[in-house]
N, C-alpha and C positions, 0 to 999 in steps of 0.2 A: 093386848095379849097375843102370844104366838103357841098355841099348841099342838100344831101339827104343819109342818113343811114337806117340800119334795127337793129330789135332788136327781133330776134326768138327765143331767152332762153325762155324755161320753166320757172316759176318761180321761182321751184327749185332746178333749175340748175342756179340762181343766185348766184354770190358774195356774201360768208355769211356775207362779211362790209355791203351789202347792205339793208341785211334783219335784220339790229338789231334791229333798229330804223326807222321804216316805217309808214307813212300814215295808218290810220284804216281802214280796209277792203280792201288795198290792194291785199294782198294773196288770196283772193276770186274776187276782178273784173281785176287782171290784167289779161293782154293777149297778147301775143306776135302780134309783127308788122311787116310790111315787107317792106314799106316803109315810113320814117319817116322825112319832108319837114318842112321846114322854118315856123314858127307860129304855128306850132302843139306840143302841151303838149308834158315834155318830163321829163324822167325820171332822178333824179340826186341825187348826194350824196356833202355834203356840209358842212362846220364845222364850227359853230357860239357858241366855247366852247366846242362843241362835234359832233362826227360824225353825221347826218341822214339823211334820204331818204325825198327827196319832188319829186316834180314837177315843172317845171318850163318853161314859152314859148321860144321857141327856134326863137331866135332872141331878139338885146342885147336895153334896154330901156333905158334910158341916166336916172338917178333917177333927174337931175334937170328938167326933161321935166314939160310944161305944161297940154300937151294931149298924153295920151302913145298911143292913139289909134289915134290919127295922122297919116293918108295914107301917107301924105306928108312927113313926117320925114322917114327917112331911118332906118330898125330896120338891124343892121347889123347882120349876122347870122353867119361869119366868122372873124377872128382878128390876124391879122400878129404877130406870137410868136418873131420876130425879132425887132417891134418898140411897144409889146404892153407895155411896161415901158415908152415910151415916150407922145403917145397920150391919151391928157385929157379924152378922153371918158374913156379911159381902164385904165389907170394909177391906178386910187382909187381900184378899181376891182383886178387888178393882186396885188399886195399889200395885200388886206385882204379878198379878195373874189373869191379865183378857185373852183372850182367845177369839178369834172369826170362823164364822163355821158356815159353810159355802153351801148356798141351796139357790134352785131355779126356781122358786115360787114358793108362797106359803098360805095357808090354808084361815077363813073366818067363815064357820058353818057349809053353809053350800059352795061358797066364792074363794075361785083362788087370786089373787095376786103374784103377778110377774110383770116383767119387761118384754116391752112388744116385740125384741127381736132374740128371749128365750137365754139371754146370756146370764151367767151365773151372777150371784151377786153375794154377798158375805153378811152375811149375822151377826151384829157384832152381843159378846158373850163374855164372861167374867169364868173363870174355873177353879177348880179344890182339888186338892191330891190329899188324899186319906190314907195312912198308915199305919198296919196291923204290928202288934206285938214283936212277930218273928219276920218282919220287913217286909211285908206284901202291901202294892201300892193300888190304890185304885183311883181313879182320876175321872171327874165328872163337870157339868159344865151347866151353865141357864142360859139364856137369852135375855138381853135386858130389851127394856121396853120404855117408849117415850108417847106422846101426846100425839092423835093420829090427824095424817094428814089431812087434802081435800076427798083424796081417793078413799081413804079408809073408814074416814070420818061417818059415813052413811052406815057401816056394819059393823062399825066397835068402838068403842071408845080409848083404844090402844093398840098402839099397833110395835113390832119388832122397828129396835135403831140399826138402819143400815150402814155399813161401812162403806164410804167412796175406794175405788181403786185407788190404789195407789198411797191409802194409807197402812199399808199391812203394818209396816216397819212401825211406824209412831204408833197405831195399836196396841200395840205386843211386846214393846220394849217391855222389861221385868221391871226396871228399877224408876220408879217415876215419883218426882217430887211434887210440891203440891202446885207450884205453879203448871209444869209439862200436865199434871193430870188438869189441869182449869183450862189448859189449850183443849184438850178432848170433847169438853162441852158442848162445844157447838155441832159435833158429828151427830150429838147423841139426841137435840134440840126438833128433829123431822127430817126428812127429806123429800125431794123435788117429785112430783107425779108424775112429772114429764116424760113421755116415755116407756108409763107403765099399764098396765090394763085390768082389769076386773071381768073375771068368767064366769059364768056357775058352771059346778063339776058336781059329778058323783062319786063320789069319794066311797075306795074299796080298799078292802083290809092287803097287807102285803107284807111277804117276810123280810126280818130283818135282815141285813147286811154280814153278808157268812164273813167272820174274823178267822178263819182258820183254814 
């Protein structure tokens, strides 16, 4: 499970995929986070034809919903990398909608997890764009999840599937058949500890990410 990440890059210590194509005036109002929770804006890269940067609420909207803001519906913020091919929520989404969502470390109870030398790494995430009546879009995102490593294995029984660099592009293509989706598997299967470390932290509350 991944319920809370951080994202302390500089901005220009960003993924230069990430700064191709970005939102206007982000390079001037972003700002790193330190703790980043379920419904708060969230930084992503996405390919609908081609690569670029949004935003997106973290936690996933069903696009047939009637009320996205519905307390009562469950916005799932997590998504089993094992059956998300199978469940209607996610099916359409894993298909032509992943998305990587770039954090320096992410959060189980006390302990954070990152890379011993702090470098960003990508999320890998499935996403929904939900559409109002009179054409207002809103676009939301999960994190899928696979069987946890050596590292994580001690504090959860799940942990976030990491994207290697350098796969952004086979990621995020839109259009994928079922063989190209059966290449993806293996990304989603764990990855290496090598390299990463375990801390306890004390985790403090922090405002969202000003979009405006």
């Amino acid at each position: 499970m991944c319920g809370r990440f951080e994202l302390k890059t500089k901005f220009n210590k960003l993924p230069n995929i990430l700064k191709q194509n970005y939102p206007f005036g982000l390079d001037k109002k972003y700002e790193p986070q330190s703790l980043i929770r379920p419904t708060d804006p969230v930084l992503v890269i996405k390919n609908e034809g081609k690569i670029q940067t949004t935003f997106m609420s973290w936690g996933f909207i069903s696009p047939w919903a009637k009320d996205p803001f519905d307390k009562e519906k469950p916005r799932p913020f997590n998504a089993r990398s094992e059956t998300v091919e199978e469940k209607k929520l996610f099916s359409g989404s894993w298909k032509h909608k992943r998305c990587l969502i770039p954090a320096s470390g992410f959060f189980e109870k006390k302990y954070r997890f990152r890379k011993e030398n702090y470098e960003t790494f990508w999320l890998g995430g499935i996403w929904s764009k939900w559409t109002s009546s009179d054409g207002a879009e809103l676009e939301s995102c999960c994190v899928l999840t696979t069987e946890p490593n050596d590292l994580v294995k001690p504090f959860h029984h799940r942990m976030p599937v990491v994207v290697p660099d350098r796969y952004e592009e086979q990621w995020t293509e839109q259009v994928k058949d079922a063989d190209e989706l059966k290449d993806l598997v293996p990304i989603m299967t764990g990855w290496s500890s090598i390299g990463w470390i375990t801390e306890e932290v004390n985790l403090k509350k922090t405002d969202q990410m000003n979009l405006f």
